[in-house]
C-alpha positions in Angstrom: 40.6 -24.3 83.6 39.8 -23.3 87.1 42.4 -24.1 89.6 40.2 -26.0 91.8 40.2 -28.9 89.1 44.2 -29.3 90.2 44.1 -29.3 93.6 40.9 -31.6 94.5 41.1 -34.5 92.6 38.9 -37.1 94.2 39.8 -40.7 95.4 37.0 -41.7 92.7 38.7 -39.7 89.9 42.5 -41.3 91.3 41.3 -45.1 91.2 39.5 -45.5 88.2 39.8 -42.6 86.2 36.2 -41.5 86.3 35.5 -37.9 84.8 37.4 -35.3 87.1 35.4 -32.7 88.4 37.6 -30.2 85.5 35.6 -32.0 82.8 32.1 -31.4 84.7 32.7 -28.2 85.9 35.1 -26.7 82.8 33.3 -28.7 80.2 29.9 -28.2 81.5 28.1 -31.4 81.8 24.5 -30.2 81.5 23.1 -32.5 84.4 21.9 -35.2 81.8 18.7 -32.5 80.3 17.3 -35.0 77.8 14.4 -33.7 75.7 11.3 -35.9 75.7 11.9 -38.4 72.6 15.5 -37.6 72.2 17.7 -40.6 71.3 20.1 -41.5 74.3 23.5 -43.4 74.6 22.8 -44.9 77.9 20.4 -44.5 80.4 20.4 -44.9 85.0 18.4 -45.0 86.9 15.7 -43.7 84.1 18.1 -40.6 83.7 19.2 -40.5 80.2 22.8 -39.9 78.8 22.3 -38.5 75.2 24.9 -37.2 72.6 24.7 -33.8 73.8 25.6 -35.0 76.9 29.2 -36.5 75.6 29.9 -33.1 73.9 29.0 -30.7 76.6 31.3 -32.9 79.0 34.1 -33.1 76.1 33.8 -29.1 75.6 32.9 -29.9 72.0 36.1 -31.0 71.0 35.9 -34.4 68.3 36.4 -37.7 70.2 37.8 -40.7 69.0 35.9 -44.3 69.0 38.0 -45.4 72.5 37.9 -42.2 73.9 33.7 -41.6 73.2 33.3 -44.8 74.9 35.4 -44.5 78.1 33.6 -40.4 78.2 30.4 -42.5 78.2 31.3 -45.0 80.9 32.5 -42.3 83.2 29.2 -40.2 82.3 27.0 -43.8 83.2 29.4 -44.3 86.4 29.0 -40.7 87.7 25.4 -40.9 87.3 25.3 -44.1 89.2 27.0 -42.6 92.1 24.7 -39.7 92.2 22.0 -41.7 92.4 23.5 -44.1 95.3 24.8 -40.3 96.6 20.9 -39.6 96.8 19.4 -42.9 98.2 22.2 -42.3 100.8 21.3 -38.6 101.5 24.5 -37.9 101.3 24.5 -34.3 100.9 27.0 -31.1 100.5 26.7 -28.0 102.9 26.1 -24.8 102.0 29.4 -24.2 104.0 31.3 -26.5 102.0 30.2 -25.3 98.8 31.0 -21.5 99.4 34.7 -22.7 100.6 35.4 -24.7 97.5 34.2 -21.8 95.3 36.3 -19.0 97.4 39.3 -21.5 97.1 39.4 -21.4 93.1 41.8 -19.3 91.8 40.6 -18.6 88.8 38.0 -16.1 90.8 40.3 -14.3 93.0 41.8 -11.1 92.0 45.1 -9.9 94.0 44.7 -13.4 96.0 41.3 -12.8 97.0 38.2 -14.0 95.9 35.9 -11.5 93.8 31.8 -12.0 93.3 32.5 -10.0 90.0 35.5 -12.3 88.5 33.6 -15.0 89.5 30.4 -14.3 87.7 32.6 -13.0 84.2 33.9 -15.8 84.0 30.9 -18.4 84.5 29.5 -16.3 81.5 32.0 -16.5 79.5 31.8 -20.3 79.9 27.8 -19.4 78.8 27.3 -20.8 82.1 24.5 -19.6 85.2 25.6 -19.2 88.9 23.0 -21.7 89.7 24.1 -24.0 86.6 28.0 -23.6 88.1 26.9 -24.3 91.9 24.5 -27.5 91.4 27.2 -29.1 89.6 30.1 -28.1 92.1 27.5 -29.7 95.0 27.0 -32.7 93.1 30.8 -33.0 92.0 31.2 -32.6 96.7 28.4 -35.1 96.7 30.7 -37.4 95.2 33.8 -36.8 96.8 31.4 -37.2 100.3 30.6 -40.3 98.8 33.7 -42.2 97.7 36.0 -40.6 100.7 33.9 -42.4 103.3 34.4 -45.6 101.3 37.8 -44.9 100.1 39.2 -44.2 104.1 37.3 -47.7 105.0 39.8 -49.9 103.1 43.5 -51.0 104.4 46.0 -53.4 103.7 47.6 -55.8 105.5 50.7 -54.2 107.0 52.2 -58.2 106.9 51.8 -58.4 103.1 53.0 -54.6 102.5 55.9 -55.4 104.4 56.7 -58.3 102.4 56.1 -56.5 98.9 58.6 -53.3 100.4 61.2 -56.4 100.9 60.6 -57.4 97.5 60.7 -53.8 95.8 64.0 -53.5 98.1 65.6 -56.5 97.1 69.0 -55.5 94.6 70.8 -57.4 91.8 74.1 -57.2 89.8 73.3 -57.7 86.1 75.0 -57.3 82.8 73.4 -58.3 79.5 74.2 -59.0 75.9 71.2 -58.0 73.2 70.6 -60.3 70.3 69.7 -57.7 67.8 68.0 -58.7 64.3 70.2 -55.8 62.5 73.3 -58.0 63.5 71.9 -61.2 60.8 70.5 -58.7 58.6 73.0 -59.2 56.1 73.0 -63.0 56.0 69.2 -63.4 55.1 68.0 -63.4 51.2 64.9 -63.1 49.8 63.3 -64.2 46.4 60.5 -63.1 44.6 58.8 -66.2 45.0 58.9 -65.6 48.5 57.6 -61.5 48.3 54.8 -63.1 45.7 53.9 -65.9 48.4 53.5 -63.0 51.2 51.1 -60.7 49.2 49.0 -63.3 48.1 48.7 -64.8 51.4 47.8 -61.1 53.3 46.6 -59.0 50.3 43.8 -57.8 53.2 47.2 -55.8 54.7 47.8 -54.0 50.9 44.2 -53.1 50.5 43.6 -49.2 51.0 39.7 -48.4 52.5 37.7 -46.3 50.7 38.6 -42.4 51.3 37.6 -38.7 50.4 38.9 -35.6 50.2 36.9 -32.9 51.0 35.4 -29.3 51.0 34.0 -27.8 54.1 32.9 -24.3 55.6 32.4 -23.5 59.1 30.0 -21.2 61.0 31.4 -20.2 64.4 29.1 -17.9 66.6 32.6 -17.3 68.7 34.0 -15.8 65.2 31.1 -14.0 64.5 31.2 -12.6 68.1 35.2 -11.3 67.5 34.4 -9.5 64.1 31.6 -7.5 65.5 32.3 -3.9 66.5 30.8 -2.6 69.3 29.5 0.9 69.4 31.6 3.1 72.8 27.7 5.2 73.7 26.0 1.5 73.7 28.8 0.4 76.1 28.4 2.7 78.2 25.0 2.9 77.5 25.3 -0.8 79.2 27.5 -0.1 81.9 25.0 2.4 83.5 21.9 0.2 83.1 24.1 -2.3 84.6 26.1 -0.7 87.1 25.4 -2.4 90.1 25.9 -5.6 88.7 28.8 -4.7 86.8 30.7 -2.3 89.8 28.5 -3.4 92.9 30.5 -1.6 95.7 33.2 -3.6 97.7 34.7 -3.1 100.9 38.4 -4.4 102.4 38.3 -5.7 105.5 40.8 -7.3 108.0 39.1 -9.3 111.0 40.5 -11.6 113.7 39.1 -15.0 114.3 38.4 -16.8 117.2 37.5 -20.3 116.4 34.4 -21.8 117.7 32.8 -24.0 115.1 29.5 -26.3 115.6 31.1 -28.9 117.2 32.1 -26.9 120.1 30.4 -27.2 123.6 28.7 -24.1 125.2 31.8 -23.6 127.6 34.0 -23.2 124.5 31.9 -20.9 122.9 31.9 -18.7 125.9 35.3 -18.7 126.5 35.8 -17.7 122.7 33.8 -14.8 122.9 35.2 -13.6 125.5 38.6 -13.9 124.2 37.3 -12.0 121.4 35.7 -9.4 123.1 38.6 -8.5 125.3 40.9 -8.3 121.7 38.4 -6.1 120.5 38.6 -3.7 123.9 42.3 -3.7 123.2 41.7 -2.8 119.4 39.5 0.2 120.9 42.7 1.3 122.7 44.9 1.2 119.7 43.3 0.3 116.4 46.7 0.8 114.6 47.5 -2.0 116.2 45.1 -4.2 114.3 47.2 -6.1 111.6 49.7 -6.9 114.5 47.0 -8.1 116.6 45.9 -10.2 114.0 49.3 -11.4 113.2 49.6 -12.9 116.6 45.8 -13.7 117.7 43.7 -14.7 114.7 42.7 -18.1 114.7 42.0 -17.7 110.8 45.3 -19.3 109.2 44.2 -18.1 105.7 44.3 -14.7 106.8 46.3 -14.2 110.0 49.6 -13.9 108.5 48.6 -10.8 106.2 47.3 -9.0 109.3 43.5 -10.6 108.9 43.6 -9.3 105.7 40.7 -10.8 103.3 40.8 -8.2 100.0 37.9 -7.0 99.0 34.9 -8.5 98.4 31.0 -7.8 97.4 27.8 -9.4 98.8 27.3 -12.8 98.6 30.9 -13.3 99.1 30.9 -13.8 103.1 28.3 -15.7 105.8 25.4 -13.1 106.4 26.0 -11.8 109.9 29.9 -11.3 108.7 28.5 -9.3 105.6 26.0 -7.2 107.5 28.4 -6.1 110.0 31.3 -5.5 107.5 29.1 -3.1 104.7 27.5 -1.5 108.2 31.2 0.2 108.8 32.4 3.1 108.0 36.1 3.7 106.5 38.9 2.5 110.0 35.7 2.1 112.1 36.1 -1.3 114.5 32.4 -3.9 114.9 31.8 -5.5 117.7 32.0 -9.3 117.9 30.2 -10.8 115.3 29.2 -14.3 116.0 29.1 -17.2 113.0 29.1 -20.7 111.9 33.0 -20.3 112.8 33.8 -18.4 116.0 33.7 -14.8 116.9 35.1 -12.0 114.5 36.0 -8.6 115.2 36.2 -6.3 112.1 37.8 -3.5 110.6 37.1 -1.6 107.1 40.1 -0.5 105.3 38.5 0.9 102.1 35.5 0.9 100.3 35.6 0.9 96.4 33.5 1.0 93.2 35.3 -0.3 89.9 35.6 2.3 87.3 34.1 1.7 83.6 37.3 1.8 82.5 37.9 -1.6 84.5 35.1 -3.2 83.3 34.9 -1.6 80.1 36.1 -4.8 78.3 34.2 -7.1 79.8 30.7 -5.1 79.1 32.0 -5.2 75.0 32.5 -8.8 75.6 29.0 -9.5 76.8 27.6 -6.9 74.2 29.8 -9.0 71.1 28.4 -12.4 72.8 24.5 -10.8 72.9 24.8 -9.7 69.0 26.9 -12.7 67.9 24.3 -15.2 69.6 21.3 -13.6 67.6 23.1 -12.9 64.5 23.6 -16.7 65.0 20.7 -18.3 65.4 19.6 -15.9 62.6 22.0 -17.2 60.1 21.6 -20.9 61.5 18.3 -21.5 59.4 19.4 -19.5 56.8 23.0 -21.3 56.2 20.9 -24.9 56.8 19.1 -23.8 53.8 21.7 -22.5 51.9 23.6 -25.6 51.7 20.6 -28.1 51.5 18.9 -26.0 49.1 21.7 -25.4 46.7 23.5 -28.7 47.5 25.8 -28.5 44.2 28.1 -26.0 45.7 29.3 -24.6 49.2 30.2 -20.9 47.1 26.4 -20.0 48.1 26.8 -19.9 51.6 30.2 -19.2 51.8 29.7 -15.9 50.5 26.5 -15.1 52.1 28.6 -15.3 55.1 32.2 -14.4 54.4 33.4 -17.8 55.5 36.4 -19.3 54.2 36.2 -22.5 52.4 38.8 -25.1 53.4 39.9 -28.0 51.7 40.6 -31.5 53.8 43.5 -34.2 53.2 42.3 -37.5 52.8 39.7 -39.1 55.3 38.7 -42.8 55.8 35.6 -43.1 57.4 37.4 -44.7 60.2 40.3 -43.2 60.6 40.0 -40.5 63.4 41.7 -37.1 61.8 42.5 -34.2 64.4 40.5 -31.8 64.4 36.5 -30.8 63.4 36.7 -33.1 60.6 37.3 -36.1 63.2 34.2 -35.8 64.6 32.4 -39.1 63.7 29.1 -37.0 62.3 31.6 -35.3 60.1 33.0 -39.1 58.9 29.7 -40.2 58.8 27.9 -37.7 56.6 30.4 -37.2 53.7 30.1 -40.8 53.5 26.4 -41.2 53.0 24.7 -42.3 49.6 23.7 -38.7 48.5 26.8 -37.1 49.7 29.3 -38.9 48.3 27.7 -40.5 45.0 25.6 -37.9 44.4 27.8 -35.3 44.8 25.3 -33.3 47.6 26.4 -31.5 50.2 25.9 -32.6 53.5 23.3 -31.1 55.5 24.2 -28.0 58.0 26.2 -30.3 61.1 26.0 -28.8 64.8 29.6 -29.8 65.8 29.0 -28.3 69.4 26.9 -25.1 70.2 27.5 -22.4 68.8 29.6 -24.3 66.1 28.1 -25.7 62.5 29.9 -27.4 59.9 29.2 -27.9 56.2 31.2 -30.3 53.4 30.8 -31.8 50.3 33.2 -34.3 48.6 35.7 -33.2 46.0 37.6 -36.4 45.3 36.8 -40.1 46.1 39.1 -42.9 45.5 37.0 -46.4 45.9 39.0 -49.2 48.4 41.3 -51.1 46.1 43.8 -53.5 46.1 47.8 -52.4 46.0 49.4 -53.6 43.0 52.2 -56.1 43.8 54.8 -54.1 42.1 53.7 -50.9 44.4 54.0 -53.0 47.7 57.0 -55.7 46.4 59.6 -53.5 48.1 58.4 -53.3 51.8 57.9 -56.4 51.5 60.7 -57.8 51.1 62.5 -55.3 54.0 59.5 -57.0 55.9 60.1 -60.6 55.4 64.1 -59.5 55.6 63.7 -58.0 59.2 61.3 -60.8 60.6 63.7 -63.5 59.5 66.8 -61.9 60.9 64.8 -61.5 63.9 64.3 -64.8 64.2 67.3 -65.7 63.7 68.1 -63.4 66.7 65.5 -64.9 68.8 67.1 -68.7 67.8 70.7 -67.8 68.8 69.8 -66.3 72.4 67.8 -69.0 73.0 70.7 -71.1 72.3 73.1 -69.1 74.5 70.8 -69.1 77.2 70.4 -72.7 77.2 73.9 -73.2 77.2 74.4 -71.3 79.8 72.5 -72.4 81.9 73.6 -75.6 81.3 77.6 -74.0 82.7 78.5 -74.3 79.3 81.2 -71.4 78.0 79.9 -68.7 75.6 81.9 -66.3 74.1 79.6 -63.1 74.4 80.8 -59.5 75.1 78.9 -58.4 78.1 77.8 -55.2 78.6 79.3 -53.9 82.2 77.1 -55.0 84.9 74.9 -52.6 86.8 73.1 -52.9 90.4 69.3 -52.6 90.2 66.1 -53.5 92.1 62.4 -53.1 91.3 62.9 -49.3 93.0 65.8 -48.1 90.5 64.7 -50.6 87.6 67.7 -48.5 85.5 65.6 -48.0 82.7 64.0 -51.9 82.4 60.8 -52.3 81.4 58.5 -54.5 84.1 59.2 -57.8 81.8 62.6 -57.6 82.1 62.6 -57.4 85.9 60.7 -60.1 86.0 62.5 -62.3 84.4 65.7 -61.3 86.6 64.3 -61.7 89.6 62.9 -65.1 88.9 66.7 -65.9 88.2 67.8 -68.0 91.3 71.2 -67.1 92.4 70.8 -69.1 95.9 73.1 -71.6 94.8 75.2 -70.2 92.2 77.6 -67.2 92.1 75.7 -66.2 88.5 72.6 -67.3 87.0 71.0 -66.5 83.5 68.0 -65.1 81.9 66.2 -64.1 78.9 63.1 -62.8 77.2 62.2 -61.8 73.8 61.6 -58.2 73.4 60.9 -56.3 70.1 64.5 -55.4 69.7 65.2 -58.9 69.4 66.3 -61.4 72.2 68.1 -60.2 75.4 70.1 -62.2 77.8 70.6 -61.1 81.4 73.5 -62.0 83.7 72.5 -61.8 86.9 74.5 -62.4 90.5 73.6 -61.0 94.4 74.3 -57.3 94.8 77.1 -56.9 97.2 76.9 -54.2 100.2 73.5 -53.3 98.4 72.5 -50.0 101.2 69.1 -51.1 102.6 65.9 -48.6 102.6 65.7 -45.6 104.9 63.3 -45.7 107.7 60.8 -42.9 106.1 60.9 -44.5 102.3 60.1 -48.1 103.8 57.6 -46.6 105.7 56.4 -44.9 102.9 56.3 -47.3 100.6 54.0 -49.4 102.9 51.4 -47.0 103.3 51.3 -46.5 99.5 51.0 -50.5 99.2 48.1 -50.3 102.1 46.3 -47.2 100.2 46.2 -48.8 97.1 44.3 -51.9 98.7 42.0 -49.5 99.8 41.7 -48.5 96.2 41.2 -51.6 94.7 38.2 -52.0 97.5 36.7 -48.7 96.2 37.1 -50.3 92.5 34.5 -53.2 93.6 32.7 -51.1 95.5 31.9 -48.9 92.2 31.7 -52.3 90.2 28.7 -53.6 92.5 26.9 -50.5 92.8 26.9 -50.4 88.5 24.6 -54.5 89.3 22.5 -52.0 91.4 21.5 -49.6 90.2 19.8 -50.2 86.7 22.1 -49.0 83.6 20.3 -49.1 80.2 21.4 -49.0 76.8 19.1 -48.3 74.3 
């Protein structure tokens, strides 16, 4: 997963979970490409959100219910803000685009960014330049977007204030737990009382209907790693492909002097005229060029290695930068070179050409990827017919392509398995009519491109109802454990009313502990909640108590004394956090209104 996924996470992404641009840009989201008549999941605008859709953004992998919905809502919410991104004209800059890109890591080799990692690895992905670059603009669209409504919001510094107070705010507790396992042993239970239970909830002994199955799988990635590839067609490749593959690249170092758009014509002046008396200076003693840059480049990505910026191909750098820099010859200086961000002067270090030795695996890689993809859609109609046409058996087309034929533990057809076989077309196919009762196999399933799956049912055990006897055992260790619970529940109840009544109980108290909502100690959110409501104003102790599933705990709780208040930087802190995440919450309903806005369908 490219790099840039970790490092810009957007405001919209950080307040409402919306899909990150990882999943658009790793996943490959393919810009909502409907055919004419094809069945859609949700539709905005009039741009339709299909199945295809869900598993391009999920990278194929099997979703559950929950998590195919929430995919679909962020697919319906991104679209929406595309659309309000357009009627706004909100747009992203070449500029922008081409610094996002050089920033990825994933396309930099020896920390700098290289044209030929970048485009390997976009076809690895089976993804274009152009594919990879609309969908970075339109993830920048978005961030445009949300920033300038995200920035809008604050909160009031009065109320922050108050809730740092709060957060701040210590007590001195101790606590007693009321555990179930400690009345265990006093409860009894008859079989009157287990018979009473299962007849009563015989809908929690009933087992749903469930299948084992048989299943092959046709993988045009598997296919691709068997093939062998012949050395005189790889080379064969490599010189038909050379400037593509080995295009020639040139190291430069340059020094900056910053002028961008926004500066006036007396600033631009001035920079050029800093830059051309460096570059006079450089003409005196171009040895003296990395320590010149050191100290004088106004570039802070490259300054401290001596204006160093790797190596790089065309296409990698503005066009007047690129001209001048493939113009030089090997320690030959430019003049100034004027662009979109100052004034440059430049010096080649070294020209190179990659060997076919360095991209000798990658050629083989494209080769295998080339044969596998025709062998596949070769073998896709084929193994479709295999399996429809002799639907007794999966033997057929498991030998006419070598695939191994796996066998599945049970499956409901709503119980999500990990997985291919928790894909819900998988669940729902060995579960139809002719697959299941008639013992068929299920027709050839596309799991995810590239990727198609076969099954047929081996063993099927109807829903039923446990027998009694099977079930009599848990429960009774169920009705045990909720009647010792609460009994638990009862007697902490009647401590705590006793207490709090200054009535004497006998209880061995844990030793007490200073918290606050900042160094909770371990409690969950309940718990300090229910201390803090205790009012110890008037008394040196108070009391609380809440059920919890470990049975019923009771809380002493008094003042904290010499409790050390908050440093100046984590109040302050802390209050900006409070007064971002109003902001946040005013993003939410700006999102939540432009949803009654803009016109979502569902089919």
């Amino acid at each position: 997963m490219f790099e840039f996924v970790q490092n810009n996470r957007t405001l919209v992404a950080v307040a409402l979970g919306l899909v990150g641009v990882g999943l658009l840009v790793g996943g490959g989201v393919a810009g909502y490409s409907a055919t004419i008549g094809e069945p859609y999941l949700a539709k905005v605008n009039g741009v339709k959100i299909t199945e295809r859709d869900l598993a391009m953004a999920s990278g194929g992998e099997p979703l559950a219910a929950a998590n195919k919905a929430q995919l679909l809502q962020d697919l319906v919410q991104r679209q929406v803000l595309l659309s309000e991104a357009g009627s706004r004209h909100v747009i992203a800059s070449d500029t922008q685009l081409r610094e996002q890109i050089m920033a990825i890591d994933a396309f930099k080799e020896n920390g700098q960014f290289s044209v030929e990692r970048y485009k390997s690895l976009l076809a690895a992905r089976q993804m274009t330049v152009e594919q990879f670059e609309s969908r970075l603009r339109d993830d920048l669209r978005l961030q445009l977007l949300a920033g300038a409504v995200g920035v809008s919001g604050f909160g009031s510094q009065l109320a922050a204030e108050r809730i740092v107070n709060a957060l701040a705010e210590s007590r001195e507790v101790a606590s007693f737990q009321f555990s179930p396992a400690a009345y265990a042993g006093q409860i009894s239970v008859s079989e009157p009382d287990i018979k009473q239970y299962y007849e009563a909830n015989q809908r929690e002994f009933s087992l749903p209907e469930r299948v084992k199955v048989a299943y092959v799988v046709l993988s045009r990635d598997e296919m691709a790693a068997a093939l062998p590839v012949d050395a005189d067609k790889v080379r064969a490749y490599y010189e038909a492909n050379r400037k593509e593959l080995a295009p020639e690249e040139r190291k430069v170092r340059h020094i900056l002097i910053s002028a961008d758009a926004k500066a006036s014509a007396a600033q631009r002046t001035a920079a050029k005229k800093t830059a051309e008396l460096l570059l006079a200076q450089l003409k005196q003693n171009p040895a003296g060029f990395a320590e010149l840059a050191k100290q004088k480049s106004q570039d802070p990505g490259s300054a401290p290695q001596g204006g160093d910026l790797g190596y790089f191909g065309h296409g990698a750098m503005v066009k007047p930068f690129e001209e001048a820099a493939f113009k030089l010859a090997k320690g030959e200086l430019s003049g100034v070179i004027e662009t979109e961000y100052g004034y440059h002067v430049l010096m080649l270090d070294d020209i190179r050409v990659k060997s076919f030795d360095e991209v000798k695996s990658l050629v083989e890689q494209r080769l295998k990827q080339e044969m596998a993809q025709k062998r596949f859609e070769q073998a896709r109609e084929q193994f479709s017919d295999l399996v429809y046409q002799q639907a007794d058996s999966l033997k057929p087309a498991a030998d006419a392509f070598k695939l191994t034929m796996n066998e599945s533990d049970w499956l409901t057809k709503d119980a999500v398995t990990d997985g291919i076989l928790g894909d819900a077309k998988v669940r729902e196919a060995v579960f139809a009519d002719d697959v299941l009762n008639k013992k068929h196999n299920t027709e050839a399933i596309e799991l995810k491109p590239g990727t198609l799956l076969a099954a047929r049912v081996v063993q099927h055990e109807p829903a039923k109802l446990q027998a009694l006897a099977e079930v009599s055992g848990k429960i009774a260790e169920q009705l045990k454990m909720d009647r010792a619970k609460a009994k638990a529940l009862e007697e902490g109840k009647k401590a705590l009313v006793s207490l709090q009544k200054g009535e004497t109980v006998s209880l061995a108290w844990q030793a007490a502990r200073t918290l606050s909502r900042l160094q909770p100690q371990g409690l969950a959110k309940a718990d300090l909640n229910a201390i803090f409501a205790a009012s110890v104003k008037e008394k040196a102790s108070a009391f609380a108590g809440l059920e919890s599933p470990a049975g019923f705990t009771l809380y002493r709780v008094a003042t904290a004394a010499g409790a050390s208040p908050l440093e100046a930087g984590m109040r302050e802190g802390l209050a900006g956090s409070i007064s971002s995440a109003g902001a946040q919450m005013e993003l939410a309903a700006y999102l939540q209104k432009l949803r009654e806005q803009h016109k979502v369908e569902k089919p």
